[in-house]
LOTORMAR-724241 format. One record per residue: x, y, z of N, C-alpha, C in turn; residue in three letters; residue number from 1. Coordinates in nm, 3 decimals. Atoms other than C-alpha are relative to their C-alpha. Layout:
// LOTORMAR-724241
neast, nnorth, nup, caeast, canorth, caup, ceast, cnorth, cup, type, seq
X, Y, Z, X, Y, Z, X, Y, Z, ALA, NUM
...
***
This chain:
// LOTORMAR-724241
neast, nnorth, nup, caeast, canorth, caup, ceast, cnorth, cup, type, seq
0.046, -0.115, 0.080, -18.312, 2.252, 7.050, 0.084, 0.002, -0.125, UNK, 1
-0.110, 0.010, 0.089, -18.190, 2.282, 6.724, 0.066, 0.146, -0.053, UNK, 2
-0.085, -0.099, -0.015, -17.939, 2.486, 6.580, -0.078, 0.139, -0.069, UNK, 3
0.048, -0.125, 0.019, -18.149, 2.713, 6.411, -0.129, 0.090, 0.076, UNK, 4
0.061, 0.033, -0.065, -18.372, 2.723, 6.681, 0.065, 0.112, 0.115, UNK, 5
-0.087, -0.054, -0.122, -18.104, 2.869, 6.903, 0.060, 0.164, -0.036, UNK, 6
-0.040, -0.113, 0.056, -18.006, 3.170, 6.643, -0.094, 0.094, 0.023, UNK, 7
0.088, -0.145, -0.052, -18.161, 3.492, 6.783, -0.019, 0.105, -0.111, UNK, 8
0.045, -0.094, 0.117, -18.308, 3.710, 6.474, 0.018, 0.129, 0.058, UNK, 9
-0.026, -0.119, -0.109, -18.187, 4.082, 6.539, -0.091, 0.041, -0.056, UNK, 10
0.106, -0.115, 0.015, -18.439, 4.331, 6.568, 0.022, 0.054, -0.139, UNK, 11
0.014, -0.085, 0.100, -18.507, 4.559, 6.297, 0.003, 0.164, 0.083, UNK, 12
0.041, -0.098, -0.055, -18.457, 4.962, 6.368, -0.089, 0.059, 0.029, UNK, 13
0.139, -0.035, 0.030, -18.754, 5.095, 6.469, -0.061, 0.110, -0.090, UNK, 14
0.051, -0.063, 0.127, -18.946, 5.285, 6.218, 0.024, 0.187, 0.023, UNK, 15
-0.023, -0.119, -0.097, -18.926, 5.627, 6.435, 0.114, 0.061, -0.065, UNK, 16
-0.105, -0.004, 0.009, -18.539, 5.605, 6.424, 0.049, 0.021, -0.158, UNK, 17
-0.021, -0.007, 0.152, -18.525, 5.591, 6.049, -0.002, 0.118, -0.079, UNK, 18
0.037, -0.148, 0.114, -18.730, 5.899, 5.956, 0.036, 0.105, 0.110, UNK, 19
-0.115, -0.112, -0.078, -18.535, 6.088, 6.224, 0.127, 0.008, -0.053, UNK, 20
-0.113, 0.009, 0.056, -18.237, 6.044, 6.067, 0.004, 0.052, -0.158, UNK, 21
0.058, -0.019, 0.122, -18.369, 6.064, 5.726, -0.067, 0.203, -0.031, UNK, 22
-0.014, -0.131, 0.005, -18.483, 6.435, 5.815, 0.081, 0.054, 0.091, UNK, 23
-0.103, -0.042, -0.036, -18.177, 6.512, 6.041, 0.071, 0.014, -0.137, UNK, 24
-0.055, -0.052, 0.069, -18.033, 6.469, 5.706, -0.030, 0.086, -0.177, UNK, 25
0.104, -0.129, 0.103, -18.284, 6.675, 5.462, 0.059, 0.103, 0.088, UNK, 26
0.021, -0.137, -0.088, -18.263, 6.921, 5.750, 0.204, 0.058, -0.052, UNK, 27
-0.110, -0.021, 0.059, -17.871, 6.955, 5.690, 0.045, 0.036, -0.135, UNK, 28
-0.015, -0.107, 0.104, -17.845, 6.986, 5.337, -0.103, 0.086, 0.006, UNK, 29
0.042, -0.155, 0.021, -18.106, 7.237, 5.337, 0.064, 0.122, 0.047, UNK, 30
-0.062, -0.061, -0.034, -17.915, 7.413, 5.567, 0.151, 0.036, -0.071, UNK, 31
-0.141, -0.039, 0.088, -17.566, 7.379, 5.344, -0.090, 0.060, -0.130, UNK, 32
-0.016, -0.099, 0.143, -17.745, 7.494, 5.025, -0.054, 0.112, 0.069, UNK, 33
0.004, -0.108, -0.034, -17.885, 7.788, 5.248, 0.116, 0.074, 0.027, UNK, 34
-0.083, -0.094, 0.008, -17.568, 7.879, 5.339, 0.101, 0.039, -0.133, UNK, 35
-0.084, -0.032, 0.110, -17.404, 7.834, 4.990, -0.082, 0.106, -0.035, UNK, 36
0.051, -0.135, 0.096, -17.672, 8.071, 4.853, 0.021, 0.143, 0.090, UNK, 37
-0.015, -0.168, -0.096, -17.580, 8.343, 5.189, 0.090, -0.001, -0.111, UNK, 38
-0.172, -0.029, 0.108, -17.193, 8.271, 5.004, -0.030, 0.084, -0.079, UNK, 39
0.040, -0.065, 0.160, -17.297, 8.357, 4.672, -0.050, 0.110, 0.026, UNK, 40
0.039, -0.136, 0.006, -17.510, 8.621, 4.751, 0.094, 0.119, 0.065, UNK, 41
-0.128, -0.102, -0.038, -17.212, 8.799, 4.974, 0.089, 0.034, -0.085, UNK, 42
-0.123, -0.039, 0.142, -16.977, 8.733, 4.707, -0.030, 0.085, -0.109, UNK, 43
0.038, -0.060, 0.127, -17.194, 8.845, 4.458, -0.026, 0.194, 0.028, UNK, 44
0.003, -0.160, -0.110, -17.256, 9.186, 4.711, 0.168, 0.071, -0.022, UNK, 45
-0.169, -0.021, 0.026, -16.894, 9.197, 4.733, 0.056, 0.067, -0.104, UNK, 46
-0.021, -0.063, 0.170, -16.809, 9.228, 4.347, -0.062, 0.095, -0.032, UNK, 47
0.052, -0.143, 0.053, -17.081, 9.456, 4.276, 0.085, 0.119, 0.050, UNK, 48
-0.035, -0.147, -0.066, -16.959, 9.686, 4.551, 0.117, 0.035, -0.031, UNK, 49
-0.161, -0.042, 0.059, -16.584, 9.672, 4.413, -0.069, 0.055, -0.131, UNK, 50
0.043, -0.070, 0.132, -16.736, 9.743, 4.076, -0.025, 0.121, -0.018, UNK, 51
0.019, -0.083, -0.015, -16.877, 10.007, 4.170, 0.070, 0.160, 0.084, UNK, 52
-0.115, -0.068, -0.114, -16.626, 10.160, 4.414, 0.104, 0.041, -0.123, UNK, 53
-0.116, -0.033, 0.114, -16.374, 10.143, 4.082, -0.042, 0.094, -0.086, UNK, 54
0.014, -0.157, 0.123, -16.612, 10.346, 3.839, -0.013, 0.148, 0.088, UNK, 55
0.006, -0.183, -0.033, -16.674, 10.613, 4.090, 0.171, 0.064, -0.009, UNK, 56
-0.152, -0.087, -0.004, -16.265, 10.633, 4.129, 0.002, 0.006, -0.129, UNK, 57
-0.043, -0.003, 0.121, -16.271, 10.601, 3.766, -0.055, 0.138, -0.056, UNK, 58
0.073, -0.098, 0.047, -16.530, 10.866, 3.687, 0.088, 0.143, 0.105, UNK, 59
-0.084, -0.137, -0.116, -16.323, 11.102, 4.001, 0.106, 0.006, -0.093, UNK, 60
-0.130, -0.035, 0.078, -16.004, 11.040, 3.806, -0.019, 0.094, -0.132, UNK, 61
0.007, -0.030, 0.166, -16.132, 11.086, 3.472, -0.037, 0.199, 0.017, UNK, 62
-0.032, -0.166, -0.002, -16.241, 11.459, 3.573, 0.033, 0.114, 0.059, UNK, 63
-0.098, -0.078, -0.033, -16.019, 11.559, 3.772, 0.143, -0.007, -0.029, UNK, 64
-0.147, 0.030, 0.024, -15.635, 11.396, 3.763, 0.003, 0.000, -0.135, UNK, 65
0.042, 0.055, 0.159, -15.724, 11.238, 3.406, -0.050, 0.094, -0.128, UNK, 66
0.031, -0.084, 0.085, -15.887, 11.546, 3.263, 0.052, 0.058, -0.038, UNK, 67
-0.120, -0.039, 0.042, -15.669, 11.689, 3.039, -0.073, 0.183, -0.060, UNK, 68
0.015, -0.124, -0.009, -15.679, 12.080, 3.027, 0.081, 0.066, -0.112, UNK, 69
-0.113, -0.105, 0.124, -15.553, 12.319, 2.754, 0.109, 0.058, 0.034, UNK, 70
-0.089, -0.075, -0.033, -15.240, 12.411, 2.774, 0.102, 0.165, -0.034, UNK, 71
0.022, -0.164, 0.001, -15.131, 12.794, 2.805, 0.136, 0.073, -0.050, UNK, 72
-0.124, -0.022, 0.076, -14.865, 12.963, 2.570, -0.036, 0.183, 0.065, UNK, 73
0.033, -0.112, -0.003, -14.819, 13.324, 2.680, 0.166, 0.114, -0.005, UNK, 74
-0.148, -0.105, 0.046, -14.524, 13.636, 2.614, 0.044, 0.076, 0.094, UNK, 75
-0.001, -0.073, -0.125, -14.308, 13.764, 2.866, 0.087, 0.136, -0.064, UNK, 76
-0.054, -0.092, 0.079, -14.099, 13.999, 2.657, 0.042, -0.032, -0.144, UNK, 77
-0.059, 0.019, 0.146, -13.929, 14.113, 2.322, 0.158, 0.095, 0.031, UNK, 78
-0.100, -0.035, -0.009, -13.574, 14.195, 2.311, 0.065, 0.076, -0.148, UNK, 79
0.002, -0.018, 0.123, -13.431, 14.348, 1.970, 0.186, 0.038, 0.014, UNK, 80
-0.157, 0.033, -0.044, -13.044, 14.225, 1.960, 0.032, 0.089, -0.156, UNK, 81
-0.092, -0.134, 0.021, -12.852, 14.552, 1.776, 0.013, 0.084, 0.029, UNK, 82
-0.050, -0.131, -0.036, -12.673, 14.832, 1.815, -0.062, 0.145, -0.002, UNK, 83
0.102, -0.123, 0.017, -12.847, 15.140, 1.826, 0.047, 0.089, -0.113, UNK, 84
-0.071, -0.098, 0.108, -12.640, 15.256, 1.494, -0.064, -0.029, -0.100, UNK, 85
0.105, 0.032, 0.149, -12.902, 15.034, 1.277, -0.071, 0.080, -0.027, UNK, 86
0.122, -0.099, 0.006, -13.145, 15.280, 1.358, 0.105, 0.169, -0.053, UNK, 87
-0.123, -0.152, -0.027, -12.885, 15.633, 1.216, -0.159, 0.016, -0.055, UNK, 88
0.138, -0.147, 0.021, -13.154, 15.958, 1.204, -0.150, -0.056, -0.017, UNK, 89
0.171, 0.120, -0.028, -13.460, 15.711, 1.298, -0.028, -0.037, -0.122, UNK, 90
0.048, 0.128, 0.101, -13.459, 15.522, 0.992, 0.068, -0.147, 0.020, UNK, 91
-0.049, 0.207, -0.005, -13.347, 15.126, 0.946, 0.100, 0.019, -0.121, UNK, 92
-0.095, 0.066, 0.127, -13.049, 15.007, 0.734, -0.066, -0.104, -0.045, UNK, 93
0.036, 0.139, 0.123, -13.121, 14.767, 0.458, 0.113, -0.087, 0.022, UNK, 94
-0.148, 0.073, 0.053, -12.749, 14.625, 0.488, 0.023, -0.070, 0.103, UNK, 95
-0.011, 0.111, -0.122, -12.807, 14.442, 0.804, -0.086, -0.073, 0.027, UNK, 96
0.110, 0.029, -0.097, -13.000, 14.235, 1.001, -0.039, -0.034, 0.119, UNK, 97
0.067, -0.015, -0.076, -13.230, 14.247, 1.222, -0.086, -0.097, 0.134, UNK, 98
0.019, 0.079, -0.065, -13.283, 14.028, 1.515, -0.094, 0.006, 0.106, UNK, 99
0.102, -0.012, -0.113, -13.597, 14.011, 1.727, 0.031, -0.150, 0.121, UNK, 100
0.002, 0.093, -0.086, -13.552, 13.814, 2.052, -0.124, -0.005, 0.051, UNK, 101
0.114, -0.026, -0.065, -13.890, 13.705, 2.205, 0.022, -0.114, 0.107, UNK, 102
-0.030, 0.086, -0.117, -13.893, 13.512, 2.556, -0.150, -0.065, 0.028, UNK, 103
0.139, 0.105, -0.025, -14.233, 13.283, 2.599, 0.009, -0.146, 0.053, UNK, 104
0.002, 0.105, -0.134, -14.366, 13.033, 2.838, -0.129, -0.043, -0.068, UNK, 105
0.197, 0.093, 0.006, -14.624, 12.757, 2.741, 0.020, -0.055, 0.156, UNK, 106
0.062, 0.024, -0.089, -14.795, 12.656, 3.070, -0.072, -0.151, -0.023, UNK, 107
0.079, 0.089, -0.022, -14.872, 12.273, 3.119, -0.059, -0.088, 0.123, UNK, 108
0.014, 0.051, -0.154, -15.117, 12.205, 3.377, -0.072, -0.129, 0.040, UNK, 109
0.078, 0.148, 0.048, -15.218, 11.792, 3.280, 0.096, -0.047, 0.115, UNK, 110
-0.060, 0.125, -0.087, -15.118, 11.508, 3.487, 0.108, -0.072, -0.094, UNK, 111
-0.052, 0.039, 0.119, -14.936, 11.417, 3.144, 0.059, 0.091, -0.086, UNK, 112
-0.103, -0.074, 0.108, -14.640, 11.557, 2.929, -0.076, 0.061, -0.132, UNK, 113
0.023, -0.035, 0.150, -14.707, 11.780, 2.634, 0.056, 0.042, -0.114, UNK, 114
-0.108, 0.005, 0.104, -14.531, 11.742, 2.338, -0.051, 0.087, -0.123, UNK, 115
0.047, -0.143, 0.110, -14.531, 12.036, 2.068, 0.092, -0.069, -0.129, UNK, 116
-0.091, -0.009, 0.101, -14.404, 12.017, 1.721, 0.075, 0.101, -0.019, UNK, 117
-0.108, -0.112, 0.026, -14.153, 12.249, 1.556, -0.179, 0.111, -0.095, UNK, 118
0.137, -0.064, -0.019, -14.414, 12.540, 1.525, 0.083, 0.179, -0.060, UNK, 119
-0.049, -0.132, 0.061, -14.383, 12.955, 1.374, -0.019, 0.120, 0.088, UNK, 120
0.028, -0.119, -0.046, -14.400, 13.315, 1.505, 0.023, 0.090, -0.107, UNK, 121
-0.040, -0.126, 0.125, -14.433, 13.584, 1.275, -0.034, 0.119, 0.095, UNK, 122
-0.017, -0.128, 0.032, -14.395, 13.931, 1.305, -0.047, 0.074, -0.131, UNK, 123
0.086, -0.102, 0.128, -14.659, 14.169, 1.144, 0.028, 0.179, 0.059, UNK, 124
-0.082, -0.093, 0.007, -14.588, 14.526, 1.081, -0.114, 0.106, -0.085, UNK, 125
0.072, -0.092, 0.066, -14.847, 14.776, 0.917, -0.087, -0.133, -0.115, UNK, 126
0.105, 0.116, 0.076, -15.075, 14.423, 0.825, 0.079, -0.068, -0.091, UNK, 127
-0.144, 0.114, 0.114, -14.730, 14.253, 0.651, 0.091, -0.059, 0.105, UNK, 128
-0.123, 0.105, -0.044, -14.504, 13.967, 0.739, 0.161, 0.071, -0.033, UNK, 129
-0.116, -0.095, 0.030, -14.189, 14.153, 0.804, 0.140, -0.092, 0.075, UNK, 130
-0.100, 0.110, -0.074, -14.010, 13.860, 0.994, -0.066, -0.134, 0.054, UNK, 131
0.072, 0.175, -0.070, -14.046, 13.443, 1.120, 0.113, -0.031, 0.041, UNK, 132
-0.138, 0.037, -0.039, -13.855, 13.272, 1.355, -0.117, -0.150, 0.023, UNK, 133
0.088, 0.134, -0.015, -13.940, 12.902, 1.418, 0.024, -0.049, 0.157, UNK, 134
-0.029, 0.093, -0.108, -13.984, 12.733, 1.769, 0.032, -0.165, -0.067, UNK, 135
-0.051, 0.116, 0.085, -13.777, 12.397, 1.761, -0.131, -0.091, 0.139, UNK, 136
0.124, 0.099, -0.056, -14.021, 12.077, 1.892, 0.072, -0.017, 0.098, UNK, 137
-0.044, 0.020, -0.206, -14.019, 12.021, 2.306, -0.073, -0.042, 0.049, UNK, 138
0.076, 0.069, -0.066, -14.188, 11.888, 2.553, -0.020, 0.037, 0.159, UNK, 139
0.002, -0.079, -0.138, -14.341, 12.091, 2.890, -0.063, -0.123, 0.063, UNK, 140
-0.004, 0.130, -0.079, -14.321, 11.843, 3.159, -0.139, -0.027, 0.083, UNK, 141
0.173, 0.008, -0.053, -14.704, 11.746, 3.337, 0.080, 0.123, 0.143, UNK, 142
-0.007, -0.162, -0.084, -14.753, 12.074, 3.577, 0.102, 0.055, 0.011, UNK, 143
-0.095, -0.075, 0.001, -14.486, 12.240, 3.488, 0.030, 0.135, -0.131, UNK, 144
0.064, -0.159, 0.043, -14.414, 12.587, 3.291, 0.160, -0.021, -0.099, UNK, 145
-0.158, -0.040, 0.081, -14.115, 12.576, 2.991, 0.006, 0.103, -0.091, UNK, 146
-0.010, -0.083, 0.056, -13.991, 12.866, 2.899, 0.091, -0.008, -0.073, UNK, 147
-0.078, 0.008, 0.112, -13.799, 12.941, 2.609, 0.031, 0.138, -0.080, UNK, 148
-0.036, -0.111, 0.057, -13.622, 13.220, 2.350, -0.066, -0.062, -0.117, UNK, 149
0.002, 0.018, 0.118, -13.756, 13.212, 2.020, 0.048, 0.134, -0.090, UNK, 150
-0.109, -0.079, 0.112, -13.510, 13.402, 1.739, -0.079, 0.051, -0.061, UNK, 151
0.062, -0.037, 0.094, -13.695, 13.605, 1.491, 0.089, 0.081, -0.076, UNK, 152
-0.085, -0.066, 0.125, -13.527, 13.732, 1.177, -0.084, 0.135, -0.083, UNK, 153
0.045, -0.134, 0.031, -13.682, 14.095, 1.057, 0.126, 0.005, -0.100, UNK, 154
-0.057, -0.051, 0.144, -13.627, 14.207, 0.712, -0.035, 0.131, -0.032, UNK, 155
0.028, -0.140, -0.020, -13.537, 14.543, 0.707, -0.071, 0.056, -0.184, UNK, 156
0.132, -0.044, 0.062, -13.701, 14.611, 0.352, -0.116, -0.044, -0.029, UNK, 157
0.172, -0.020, 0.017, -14.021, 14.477, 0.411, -0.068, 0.110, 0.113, UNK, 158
0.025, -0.162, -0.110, -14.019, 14.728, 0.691, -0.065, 0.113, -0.080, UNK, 159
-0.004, -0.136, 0.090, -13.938, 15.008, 0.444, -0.095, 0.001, -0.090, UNK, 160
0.078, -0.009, 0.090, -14.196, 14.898, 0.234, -0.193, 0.032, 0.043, UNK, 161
0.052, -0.046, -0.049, -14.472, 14.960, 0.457, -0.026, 0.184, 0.012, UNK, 162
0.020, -0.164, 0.042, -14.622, 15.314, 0.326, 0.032, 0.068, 0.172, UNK, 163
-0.018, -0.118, -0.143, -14.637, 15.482, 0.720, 0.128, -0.053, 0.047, UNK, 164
-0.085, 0.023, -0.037, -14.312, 15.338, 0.770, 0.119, 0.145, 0.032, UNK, 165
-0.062, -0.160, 0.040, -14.146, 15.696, 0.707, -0.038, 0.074, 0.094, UNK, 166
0.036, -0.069, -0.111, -14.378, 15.851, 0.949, 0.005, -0.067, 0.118, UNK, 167
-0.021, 0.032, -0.140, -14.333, 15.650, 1.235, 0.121, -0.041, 0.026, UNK, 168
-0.131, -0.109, -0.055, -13.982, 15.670, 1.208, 0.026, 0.110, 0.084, UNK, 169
-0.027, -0.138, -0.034, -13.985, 15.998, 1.239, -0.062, 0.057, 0.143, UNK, 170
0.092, -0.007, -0.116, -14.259, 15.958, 1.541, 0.114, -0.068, 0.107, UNK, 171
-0.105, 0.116, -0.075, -13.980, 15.690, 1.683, -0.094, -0.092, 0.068, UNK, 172
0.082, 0.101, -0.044, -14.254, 15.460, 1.757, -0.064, -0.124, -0.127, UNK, 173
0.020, 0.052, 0.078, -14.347, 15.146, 1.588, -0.106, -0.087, 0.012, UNK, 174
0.082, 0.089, -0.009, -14.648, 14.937, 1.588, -0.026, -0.125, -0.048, UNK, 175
-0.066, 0.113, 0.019, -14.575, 14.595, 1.579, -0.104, -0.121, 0.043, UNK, 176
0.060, 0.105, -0.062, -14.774, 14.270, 1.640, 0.028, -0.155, -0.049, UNK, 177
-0.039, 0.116, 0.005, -14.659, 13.889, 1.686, -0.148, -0.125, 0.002, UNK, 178
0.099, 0.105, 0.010, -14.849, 13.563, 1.605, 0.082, -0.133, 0.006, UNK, 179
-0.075, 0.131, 0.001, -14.733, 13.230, 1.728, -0.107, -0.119, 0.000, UNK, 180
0.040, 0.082, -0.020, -14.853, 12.887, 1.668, 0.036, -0.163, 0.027, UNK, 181
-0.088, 0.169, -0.027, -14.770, 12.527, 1.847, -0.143, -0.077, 0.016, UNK, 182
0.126, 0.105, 0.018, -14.950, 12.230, 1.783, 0.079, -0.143, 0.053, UNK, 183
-0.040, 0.167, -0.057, -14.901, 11.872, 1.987, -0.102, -0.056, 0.043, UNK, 184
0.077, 0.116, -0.072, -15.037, 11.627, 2.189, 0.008, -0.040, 0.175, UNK, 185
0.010, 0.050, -0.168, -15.143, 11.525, 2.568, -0.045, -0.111, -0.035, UNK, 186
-0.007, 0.160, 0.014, -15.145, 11.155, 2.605, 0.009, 0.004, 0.179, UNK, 187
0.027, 0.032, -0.116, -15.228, 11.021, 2.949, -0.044, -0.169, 0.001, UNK, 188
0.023, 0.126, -0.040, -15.148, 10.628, 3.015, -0.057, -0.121, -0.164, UNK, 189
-0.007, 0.005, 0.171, -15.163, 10.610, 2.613, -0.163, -0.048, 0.013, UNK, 190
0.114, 0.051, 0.010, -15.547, 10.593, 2.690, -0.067, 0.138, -0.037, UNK, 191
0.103, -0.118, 0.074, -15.704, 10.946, 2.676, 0.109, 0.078, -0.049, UNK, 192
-0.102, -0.108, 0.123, -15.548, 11.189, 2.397, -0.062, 0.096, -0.042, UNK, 193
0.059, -0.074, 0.044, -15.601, 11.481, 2.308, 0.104, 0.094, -0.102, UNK, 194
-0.071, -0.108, 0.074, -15.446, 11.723, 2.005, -0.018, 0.146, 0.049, UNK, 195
0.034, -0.127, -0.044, -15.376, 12.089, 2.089, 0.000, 0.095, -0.104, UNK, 196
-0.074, -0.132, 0.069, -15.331, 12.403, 1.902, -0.030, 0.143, 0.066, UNK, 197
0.040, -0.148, -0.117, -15.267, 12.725, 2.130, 0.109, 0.109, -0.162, UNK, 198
-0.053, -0.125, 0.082, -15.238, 13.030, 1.896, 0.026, 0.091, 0.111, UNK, 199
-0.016, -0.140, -0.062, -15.152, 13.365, 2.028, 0.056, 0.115, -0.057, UNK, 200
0.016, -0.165, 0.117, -15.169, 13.731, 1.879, 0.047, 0.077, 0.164, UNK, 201
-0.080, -0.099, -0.086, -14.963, 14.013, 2.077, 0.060, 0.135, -0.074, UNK, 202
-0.002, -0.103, 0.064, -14.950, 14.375, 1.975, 0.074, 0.119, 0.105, UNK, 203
-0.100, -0.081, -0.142, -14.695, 14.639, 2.146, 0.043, 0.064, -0.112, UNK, 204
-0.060, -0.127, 0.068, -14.508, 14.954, 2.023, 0.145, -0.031, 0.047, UNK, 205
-0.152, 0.050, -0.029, -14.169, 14.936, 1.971, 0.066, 0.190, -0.033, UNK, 206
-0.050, -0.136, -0.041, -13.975, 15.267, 2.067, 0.114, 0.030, -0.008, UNK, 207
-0.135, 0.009, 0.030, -13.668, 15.364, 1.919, 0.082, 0.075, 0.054, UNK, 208
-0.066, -0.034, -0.066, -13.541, 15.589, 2.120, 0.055, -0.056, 0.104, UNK, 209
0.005, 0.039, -0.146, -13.539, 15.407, 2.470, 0.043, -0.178, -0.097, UNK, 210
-0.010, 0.184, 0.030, -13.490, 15.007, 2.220, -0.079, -0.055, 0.071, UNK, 211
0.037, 0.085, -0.084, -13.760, 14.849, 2.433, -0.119, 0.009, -0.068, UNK, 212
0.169, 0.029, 0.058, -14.153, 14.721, 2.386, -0.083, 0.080, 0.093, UNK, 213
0.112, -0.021, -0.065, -14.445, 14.876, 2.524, -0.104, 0.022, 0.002, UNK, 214
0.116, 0.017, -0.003, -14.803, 14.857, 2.592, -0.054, -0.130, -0.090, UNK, 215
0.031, 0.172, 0.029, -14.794, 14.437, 2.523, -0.162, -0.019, -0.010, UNK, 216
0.130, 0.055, 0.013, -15.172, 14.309, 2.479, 0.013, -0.123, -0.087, UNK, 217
-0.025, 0.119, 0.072, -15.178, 13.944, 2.423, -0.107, -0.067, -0.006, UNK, 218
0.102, 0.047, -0.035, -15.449, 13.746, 2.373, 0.020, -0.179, -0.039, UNK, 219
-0.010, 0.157, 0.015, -15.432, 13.296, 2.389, -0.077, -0.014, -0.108, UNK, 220
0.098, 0.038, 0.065, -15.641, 13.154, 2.173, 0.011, -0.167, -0.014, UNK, 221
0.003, 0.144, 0.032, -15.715, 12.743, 2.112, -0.061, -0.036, -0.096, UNK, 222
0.060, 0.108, 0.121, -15.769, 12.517, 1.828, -0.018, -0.146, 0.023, UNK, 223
0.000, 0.167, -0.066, -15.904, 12.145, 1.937, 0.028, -0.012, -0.200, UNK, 224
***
């Protein structure tokens, strides 16, 4: 026999075996890009739902913690530092002066510090500027309440120059009303800002017999 005669030709796979294999492996990747597109679509589920999870805390912060609120200047007394000899036979000396003490509390109730400039109070007197003292610039700490003295200087003849000044001497009562104004800033995370301006008007009788204030009426007021 000869030698090529004796070499056994191998089969071929059968045809069956081929396209079983051939969709065993269609069938597989279809199955990996099905599950890459579950991936993606979880992931992509995922992100939205953080996205969305952040603006609602963002939109909660923003108007509640984040919302920045006006802050509240208001008068707790007036003090009036002299002797009771300025006043001889219920009139005022010209040859001295006259020192109004006033005690006030701004109120800040932000999540964030509020910083005031150096700011005025006057003292009106029969519809005239009869004294100013200046608040010096500060800073009321987030929810917290700083109180403070502010000095006022009264000029005893713009007093005297006030026509009913003579008769309410002589009444020992004086009708008196203060006007203060501070102006700053709330800053929160140097992202939301806001400028303030809290006025406030306060009207009281001042009683020379007894040196003290009474029947205060104050009213806030705001300027954005």
């Amino acid at each position: 026999m000869a030698m090529g005669d004796r070499e056994q030709v191998k089969p071929l796979a059968p045809a069956a075996f081929q396209s079983r294999s051939d969709d065993e492996e269609a069938l597989s990747y279809k199955q990996l890009r099905l599950k890459n597109r579950k991936f993606v679509i979880q992931c992509c589920g995922c992100v939205a739902a953080f996205v969305l999870i952040l603006a609602v805390v963002i939109l909660v912060l923003f108007f509640t913690v984040f919302r920045i609120h006006d802050p509240k200047i208001w008068f707790n007394s007036a003090t009036i530092l002299q002797p009771p000899e300025f006043f001889p036979n219920g009139s005022l000396r010209t040859d001295v002066n006259v020192t109004l003490l006033a005690d006030v509390s701004v109120k800040n109730p932000n999540a964030a510090s509020f910083k005031f400039n150096n700011s005025t109070t006057l003292i009106y007197y029969g519809g005239r500027v009869v004294g100013e003292g200046v608040h010096l610039q500060g800073k009321a700490e987030a929810r917290r309440t700083l109180r403070r003295n502010v000095t006022v200087n009264i000029i005893p003849e713009k007093v005297l120059e006030v026509p009913s000044a003579v008769a309410d001497f002589a009444s020992g009562a004086l009708n008196i009303s203060g006007y203060s104004r501070i102006s700053g800033r709330v800053k929160i995370l140097n992202i939301i800002k806001k400028n303030v301006v809290v006025k406030f008007n306060c009207s009281m009788t001042y009683r020379i017999s007894t040196q003290d204030f009474v029947g205060e009426r104050c009213r806030p007021e705001l300027e954005m």
